[in-house]
C-alpha positions as CSV (number, residue, x, y, z in Angstrom):
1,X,138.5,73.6,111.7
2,X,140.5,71.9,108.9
3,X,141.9,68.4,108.1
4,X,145.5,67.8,109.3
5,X,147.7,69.1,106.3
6,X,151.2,68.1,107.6
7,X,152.2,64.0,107.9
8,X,154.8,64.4,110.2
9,X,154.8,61.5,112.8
10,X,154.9,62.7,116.9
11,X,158.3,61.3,119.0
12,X,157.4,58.4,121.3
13,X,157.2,60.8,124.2
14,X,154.4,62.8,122.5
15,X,152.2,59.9,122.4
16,X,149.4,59.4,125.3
17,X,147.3,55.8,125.4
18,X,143.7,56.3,126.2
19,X,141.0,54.2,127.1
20,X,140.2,51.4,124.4
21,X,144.6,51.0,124.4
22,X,144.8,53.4,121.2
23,X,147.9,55.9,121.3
24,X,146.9,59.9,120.3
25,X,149.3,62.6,120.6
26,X,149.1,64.9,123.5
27,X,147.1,66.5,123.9
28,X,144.6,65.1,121.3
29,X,143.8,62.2,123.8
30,X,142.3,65.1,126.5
31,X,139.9,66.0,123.9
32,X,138.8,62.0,123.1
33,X,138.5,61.5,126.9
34,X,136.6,64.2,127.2
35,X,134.5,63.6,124.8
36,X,133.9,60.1,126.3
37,X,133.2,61.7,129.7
38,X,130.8,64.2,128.4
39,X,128.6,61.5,125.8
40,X,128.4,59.1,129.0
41,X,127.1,62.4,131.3
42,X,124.4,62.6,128.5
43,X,123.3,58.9,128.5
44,X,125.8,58.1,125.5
45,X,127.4,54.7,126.8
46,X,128.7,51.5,126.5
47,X,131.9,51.3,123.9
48,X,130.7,54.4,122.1
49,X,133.6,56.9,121.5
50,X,136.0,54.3,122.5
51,X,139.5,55.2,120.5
52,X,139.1,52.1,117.5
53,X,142.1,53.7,115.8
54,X,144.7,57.0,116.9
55,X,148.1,56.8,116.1
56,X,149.4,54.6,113.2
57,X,153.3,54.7,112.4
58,X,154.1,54.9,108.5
59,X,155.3,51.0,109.0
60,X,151.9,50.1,110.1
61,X,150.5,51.9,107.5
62,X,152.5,50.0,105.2
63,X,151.2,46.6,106.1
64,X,147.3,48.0,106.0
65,X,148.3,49.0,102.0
66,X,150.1,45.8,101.0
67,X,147.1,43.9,102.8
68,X,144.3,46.4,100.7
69,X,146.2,45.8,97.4
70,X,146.0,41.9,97.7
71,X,142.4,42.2,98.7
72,X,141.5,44.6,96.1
73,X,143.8,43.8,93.4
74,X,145.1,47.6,92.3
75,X,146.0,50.8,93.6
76,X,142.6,52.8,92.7
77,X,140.3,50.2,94.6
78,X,142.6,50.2,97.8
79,X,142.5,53.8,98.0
80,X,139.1,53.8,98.5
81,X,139.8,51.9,101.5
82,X,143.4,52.6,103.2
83,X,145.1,55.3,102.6
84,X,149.1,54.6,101.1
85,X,151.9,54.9,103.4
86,X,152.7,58.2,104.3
87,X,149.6,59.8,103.3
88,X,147.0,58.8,106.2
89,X,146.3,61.6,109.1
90,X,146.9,58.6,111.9
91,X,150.5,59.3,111.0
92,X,150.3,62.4,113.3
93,X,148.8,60.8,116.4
94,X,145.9,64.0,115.6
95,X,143.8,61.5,113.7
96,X,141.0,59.8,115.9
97,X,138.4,57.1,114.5
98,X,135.8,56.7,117.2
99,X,133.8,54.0,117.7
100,X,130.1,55.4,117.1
101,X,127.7,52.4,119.1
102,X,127.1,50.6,116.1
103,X,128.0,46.6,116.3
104,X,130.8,46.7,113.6
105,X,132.9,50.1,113.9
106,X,134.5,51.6,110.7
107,X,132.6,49.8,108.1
108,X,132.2,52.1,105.0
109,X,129.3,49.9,104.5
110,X,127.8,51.2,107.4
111,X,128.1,54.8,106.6
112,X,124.4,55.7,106.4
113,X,123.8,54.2,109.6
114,X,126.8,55.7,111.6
115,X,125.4,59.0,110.3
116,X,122.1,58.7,112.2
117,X,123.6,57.4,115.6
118,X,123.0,59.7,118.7
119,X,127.3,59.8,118.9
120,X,127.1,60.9,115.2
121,X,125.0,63.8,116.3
122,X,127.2,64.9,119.5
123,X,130.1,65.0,117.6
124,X,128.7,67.1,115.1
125,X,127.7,69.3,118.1
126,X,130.8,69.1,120.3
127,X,133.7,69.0,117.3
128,X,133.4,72.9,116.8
129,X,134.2,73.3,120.6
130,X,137.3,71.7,120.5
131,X,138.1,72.5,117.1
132,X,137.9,69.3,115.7
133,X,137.5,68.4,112.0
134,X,135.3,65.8,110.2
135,X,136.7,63.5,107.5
136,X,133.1,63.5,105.6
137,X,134.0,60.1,103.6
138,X,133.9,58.2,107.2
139,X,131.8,59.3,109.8
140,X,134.3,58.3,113.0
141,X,137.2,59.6,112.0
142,X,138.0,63.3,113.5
143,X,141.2,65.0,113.1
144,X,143.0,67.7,115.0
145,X,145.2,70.0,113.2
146,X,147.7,72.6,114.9
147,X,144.7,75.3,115.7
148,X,143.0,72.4,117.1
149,X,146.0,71.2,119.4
150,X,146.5,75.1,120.8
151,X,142.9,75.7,121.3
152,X,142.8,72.3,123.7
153,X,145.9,74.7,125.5
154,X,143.8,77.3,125.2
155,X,141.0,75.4,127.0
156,X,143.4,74.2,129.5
157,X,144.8,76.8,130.9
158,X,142.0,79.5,130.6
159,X,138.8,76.9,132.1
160,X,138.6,77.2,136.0
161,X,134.8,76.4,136.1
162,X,135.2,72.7,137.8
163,X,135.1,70.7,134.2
164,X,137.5,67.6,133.7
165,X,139.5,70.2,131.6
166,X,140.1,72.5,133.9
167,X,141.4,69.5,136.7
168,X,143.2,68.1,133.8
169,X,145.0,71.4,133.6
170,X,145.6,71.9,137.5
171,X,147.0,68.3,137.4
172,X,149.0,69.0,134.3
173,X,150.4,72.1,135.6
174,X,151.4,70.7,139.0
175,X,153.3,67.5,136.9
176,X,154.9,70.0,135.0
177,X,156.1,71.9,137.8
178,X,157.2,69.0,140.2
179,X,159.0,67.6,136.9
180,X,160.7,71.5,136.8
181,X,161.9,71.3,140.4
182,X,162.9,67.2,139.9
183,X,164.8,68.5,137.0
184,X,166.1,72.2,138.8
185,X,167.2,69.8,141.5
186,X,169.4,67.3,139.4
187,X,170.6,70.3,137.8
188,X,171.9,71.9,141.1
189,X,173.1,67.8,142.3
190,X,174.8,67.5,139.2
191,X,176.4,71.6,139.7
192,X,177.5,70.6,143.3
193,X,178.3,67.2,143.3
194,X,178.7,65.5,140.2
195,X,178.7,61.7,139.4
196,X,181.6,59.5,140.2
């Protein structure tokens, strides 16, 4: 489990929105809808693990610094608070800042309290599963790096024991193959036929 190193930004067809309207990169959003699905089995409910924050372009980014730098007058105090454009992990769509249950989420004010939550503690517990990496400076942000992206592949293809993973896989693999045979076909149309 390690941080994202890399800041390279995922194509628009990488991108996946999950529940909450927040955009991760496939297939980053199967582990945070998983993880939703398994809290809620274990009475963790309501908003909690809700995506507050996935995928940030470097524009976006760019308006979050220029807003922190008015607000906090230099550089060295908005850092503590936003990272600068082209720096921040959301860049990759592998970044994920869960909501937690707490009334206000993503408050480094709150960080004591976000550390004793029941979601604080599954995460804790699950993350090493999926191979998913804590940013220790805020408590609801998780990050997937490369390992972490093949081991949820891993997971999909080698789980057959009924969980949402292994449907998600079934599902996955018979989308992939219909799209193969939609695309085989229009291959052999386009071979015999042509357009006009």
């Amino acid at each position: 489990m390690a941080r994202i190193a890399h800041r390279i930004e995922p194509s628009r067809d990488q991108l996946r929105t999950v529940e909450g309207g927040q955009t991760l990169k496939y297939p980053v959003n199967l582990v945070a809808e998983e993880i939703r699905k398994e809290a809620q089995k274990r009475g963790i409910g309501g908003n909690t693990f809700i995506v507050r924050s996935g995928y940030r372009s470097v524009a976006q980014q760019e308006i979050l610094w220029r807003r922190a730098l008015e607000k906090y007058g230099s550089a060295a105090q908005a850092r503590k608070y936003v990272a600068p454009p082209g720096n921040s992990a959301h860049h990759t769509g592998g970044a994920i800042d869960f909501d937690l249950g707490l009334s206000t989420c993503c408050s480094k004010e709150l960080i004591p309290e976000y550390r004793k939550t029941k979601a604080y503690k599954f995460l804790q517990e699950v993350a090493p599963k999926y191979k998913l990496s804590p940013y220790d400076a805020e408590p609801w942000h998780w990050e997937c790096d490369a390992a972490c992206e093949q081991n949820i592949l891993d997971l999909l293809e080698n789980t057959g024991d009924g969980s949402a993973f292994s449907k998600i896989s079934k599902t996955a693999k018979y989308a992939g193959l219909t799209l193969g045979f939609v695309v085989l076909g229009l291959g052999s149309f386009l071979l015999v036929k042509g357009f006009d």
